[in-house]
C-alpha positions as CSV (number, residue, x, y, z in Angstrom):
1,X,92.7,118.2,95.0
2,X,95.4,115.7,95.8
3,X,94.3,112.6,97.1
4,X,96.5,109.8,99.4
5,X,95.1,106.6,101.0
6,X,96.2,107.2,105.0
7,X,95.1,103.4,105.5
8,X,93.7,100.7,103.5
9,X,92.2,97.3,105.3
10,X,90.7,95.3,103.0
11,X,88.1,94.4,101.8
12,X,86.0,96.9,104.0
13,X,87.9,99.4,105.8
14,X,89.9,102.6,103.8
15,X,91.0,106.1,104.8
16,X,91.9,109.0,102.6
17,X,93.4,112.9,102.9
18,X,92.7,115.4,100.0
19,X,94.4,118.4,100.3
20,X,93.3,121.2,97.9
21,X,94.0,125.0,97.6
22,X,91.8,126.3,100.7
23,X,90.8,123.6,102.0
24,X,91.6,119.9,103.2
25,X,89.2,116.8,103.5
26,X,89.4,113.5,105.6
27,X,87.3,110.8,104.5
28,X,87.1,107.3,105.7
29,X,84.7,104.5,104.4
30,X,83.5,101.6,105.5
31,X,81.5,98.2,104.4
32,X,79.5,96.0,106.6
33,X,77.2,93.5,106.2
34,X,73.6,93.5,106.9
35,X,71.7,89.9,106.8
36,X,71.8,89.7,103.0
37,X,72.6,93.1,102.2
38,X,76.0,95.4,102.3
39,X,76.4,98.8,103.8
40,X,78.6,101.8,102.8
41,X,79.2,104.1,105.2
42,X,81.3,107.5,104.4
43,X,82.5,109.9,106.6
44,X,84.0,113.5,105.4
45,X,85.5,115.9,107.5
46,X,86.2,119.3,106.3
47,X,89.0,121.4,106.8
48,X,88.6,124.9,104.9
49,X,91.7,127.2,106.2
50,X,91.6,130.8,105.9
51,X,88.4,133.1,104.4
52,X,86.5,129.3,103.7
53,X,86.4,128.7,107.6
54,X,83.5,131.3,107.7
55,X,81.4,129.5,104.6
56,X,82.1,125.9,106.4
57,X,78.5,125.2,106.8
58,X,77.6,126.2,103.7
59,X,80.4,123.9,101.8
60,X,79.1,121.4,104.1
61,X,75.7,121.2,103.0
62,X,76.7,121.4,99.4
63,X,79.0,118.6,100.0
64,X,76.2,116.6,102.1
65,X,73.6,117.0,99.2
66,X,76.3,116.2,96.1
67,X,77.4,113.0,98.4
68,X,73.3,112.1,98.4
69,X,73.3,112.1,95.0
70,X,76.3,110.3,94.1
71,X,75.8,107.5,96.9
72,X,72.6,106.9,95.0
73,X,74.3,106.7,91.8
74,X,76.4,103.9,92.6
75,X,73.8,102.2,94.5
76,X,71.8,102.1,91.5
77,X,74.6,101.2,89.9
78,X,75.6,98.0,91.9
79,X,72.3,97.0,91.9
80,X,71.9,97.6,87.7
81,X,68.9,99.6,88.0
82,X,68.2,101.0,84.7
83,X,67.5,104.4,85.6
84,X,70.5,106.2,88.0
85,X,69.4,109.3,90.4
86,X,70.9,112.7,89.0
């Protein structure tokens, strides 16, 4: 996939289009502050064109349950937990 940045507003605030063979995805993230703590929110919007409009929902729930794992990589990460989630 190709990916562009549609929109950037720093330091918490980003957009980005990655357009691939069959199929095209929006995501946009953002990072807010909570008390102490920092939030990450993603959002992914699929776009599958031709034969991968009928297997949308299950691309979706690949992508929901790969995105799980790697949000809970870099939280690990961040917070230098020894051990990542895999």
């Amino acid at each position: 996939m190709t990916c562009e940045y549609t929109y950037i507003k720093r330091p918490d605030d980003w957009g980005v289009y990655a357009s691939g063979k069959g199929m095209d995805v929006e995501f946009s993230g953002q990072v807010t502050g909570q008390d102490d703590k920092s939030r990450l929110t993603i959002t992914m919007k699929l776009l599958p064109r031709g034969l991968l409009q009928l297997l949308k929902p299950f691309i979706k729930g690949s992508f929901q349950r790969n995105e799980v794992k790697n949000l809970a990589n870099i939280k690990a990460h961040m917070e230098g937990s020894v051990e990542a989630h895999s």
